[in-house]
C-alpha positions in Angstrom: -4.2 -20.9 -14.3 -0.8 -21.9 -13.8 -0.8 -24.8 -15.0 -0.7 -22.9 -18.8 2.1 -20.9 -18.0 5.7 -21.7 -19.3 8.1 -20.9 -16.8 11.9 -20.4 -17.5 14.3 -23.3 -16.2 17.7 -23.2 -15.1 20.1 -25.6 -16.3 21.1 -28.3 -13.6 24.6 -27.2 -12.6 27.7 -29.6 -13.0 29.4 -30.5 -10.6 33.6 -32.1 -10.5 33.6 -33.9 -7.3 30.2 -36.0 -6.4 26.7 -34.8 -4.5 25.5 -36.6 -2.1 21.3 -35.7 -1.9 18.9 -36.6 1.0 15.2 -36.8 -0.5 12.9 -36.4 2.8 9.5 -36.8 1.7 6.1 -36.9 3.8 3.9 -40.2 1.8 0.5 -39.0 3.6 -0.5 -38.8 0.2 1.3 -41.9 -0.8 0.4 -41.3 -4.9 1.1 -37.8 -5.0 4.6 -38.2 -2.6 5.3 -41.2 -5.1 5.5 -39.1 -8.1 7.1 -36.1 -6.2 9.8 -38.9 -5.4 10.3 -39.8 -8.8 10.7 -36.4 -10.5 13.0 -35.8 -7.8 15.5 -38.6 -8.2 15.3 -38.2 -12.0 16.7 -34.9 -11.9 19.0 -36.6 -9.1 20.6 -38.7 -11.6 20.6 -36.4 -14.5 23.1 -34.0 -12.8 24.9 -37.2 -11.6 23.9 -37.1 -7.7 23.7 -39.7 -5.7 20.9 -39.8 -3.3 18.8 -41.4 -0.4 15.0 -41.5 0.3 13.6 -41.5 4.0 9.8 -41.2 5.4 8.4 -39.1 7.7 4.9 -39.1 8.7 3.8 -35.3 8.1 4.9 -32.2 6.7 5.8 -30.8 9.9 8.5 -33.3 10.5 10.1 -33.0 7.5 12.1 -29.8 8.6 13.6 -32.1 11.7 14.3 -35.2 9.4 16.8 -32.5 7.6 17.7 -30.9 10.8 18.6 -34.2 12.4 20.3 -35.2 9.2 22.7 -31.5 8.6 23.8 -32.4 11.7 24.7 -35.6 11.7 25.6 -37.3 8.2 27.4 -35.9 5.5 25.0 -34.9 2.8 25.2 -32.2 0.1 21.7 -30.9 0.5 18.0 -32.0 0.7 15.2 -32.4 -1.1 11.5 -31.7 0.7 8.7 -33.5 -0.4 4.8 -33.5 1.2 2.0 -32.0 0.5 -0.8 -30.3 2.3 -4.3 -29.9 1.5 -6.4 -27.7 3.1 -9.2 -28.9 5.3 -11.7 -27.8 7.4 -9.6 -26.2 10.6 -6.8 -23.4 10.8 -4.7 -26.7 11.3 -3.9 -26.2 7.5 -2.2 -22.9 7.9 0.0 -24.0 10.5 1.3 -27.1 8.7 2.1 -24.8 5.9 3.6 -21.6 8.1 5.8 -24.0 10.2 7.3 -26.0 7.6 8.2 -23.4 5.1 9.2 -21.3 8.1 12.0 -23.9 9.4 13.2 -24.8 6.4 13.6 -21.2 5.4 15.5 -20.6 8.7 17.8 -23.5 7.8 18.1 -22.4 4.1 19.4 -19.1 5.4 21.8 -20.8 8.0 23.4 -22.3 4.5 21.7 -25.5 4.5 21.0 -26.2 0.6 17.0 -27.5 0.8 15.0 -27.4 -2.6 11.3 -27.1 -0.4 9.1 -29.3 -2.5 6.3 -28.9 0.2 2.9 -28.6 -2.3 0.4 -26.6 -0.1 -2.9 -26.6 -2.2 -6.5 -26.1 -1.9 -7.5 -30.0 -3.2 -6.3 -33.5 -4.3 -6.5 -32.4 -8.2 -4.2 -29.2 -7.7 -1.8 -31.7 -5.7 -2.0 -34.4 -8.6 -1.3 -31.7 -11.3 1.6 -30.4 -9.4 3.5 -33.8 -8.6 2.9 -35.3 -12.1 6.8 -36.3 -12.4 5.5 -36.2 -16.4 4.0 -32.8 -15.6 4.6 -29.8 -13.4 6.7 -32.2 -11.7 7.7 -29.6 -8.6 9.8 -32.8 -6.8 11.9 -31.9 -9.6 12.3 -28.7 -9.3 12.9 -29.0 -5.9 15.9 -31.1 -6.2 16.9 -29.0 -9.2 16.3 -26.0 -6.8 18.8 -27.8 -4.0 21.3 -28.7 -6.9 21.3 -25.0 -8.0 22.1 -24.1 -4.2 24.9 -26.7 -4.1 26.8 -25.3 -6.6 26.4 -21.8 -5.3 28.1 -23.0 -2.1 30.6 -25.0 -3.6 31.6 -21.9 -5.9 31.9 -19.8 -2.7 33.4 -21.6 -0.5 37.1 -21.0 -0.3 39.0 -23.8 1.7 41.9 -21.4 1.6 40.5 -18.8 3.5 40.2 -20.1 7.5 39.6 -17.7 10.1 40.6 -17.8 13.6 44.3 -19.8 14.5 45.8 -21.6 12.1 48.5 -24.4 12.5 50.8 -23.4 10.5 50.9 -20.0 13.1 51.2 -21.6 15.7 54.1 -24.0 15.1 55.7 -20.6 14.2 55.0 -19.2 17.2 56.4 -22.2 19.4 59.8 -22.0 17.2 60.2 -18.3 17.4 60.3 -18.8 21.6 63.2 -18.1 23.2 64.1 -20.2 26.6 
């Protein structure tokens, strides 16, 4: 079982200028989404992050909340928090596939999103896994977005623009000749 495994942890990274995190979480299952929420933001403020919480109403919106949110705020990264438990229909499978599946696509698009989506078989694995006090994985999804963070921030080099630059073509317009 898992849950009896020790697993190796990262360190949370540092950071020099501040994060900004959004925590988009799914409270279908209010009690287990309340104690994803608060592993998450304690990790949030251990690395020194600032961050903000918003509802959605399933799993499936959670990828569009973030969507919605890359494009139009100014956040660091983001933190995805639901859970799913699987029922009686095929209905399961594609709340799971779909979500994972977009935020994937936007993880590999260079979005930094620590997917915190639980996808279990009942209410007691789901309760084991959002323990903040426990396995706490709303933690380690916003340790998982921190980690990402700081591997865009090391990478990106504000030096290195591609296409025109300013500078060129001020040059160019001085170097006319009338």
């Amino acid at each position: 079982m898992a849950s009896n495994e020790n697993h190796h942890e990262l360190e949370l990274p540092s950071f020099d200028k501040p994060v900004k995190l959004l925590i988009v979480a799914s409270p279908y299952y209010k009690d287990v989404s309340d104690q994803q929420i608060k592993g998450a933001q304690a990790i949030a403020e251990k690395a020194g992050a600032s961050y903000d919480v918003i509802f959605v109403p399933g799993a499936l919106e959670i990828p569009t909340a973030i969507a919605i949110a890359e494009q139009k705020s100014n956040y660091d990264g983001y933190v995805a928090l639901g859970c799913v438990i699987r029922g009686e229909t095929t209905h399961y499978d594609t709340v799971c596939n779909d979500s994972s599946r977009a935020i994937q696509l936007m993880g590999l698009q260079g979005v930094c999103i620590g997917n915190g989506i639980l996808t279990v078989e009942n209410k007691q694995q789901a309760d084991v896994r959002a323990e903040a006090a426990g396995q706490n994985k709303g933690g380690g999804a916003a340790a998982a977005a921190l980690h990402l963070i700081a591997l865009s921030r090391k990478w990106t080099n504000p030096g290195h623009n591609v296409g025109f630059h300013s500078d060129a073509i001020e040059l160019a317009s001085t170097n006319t000749t009338a």
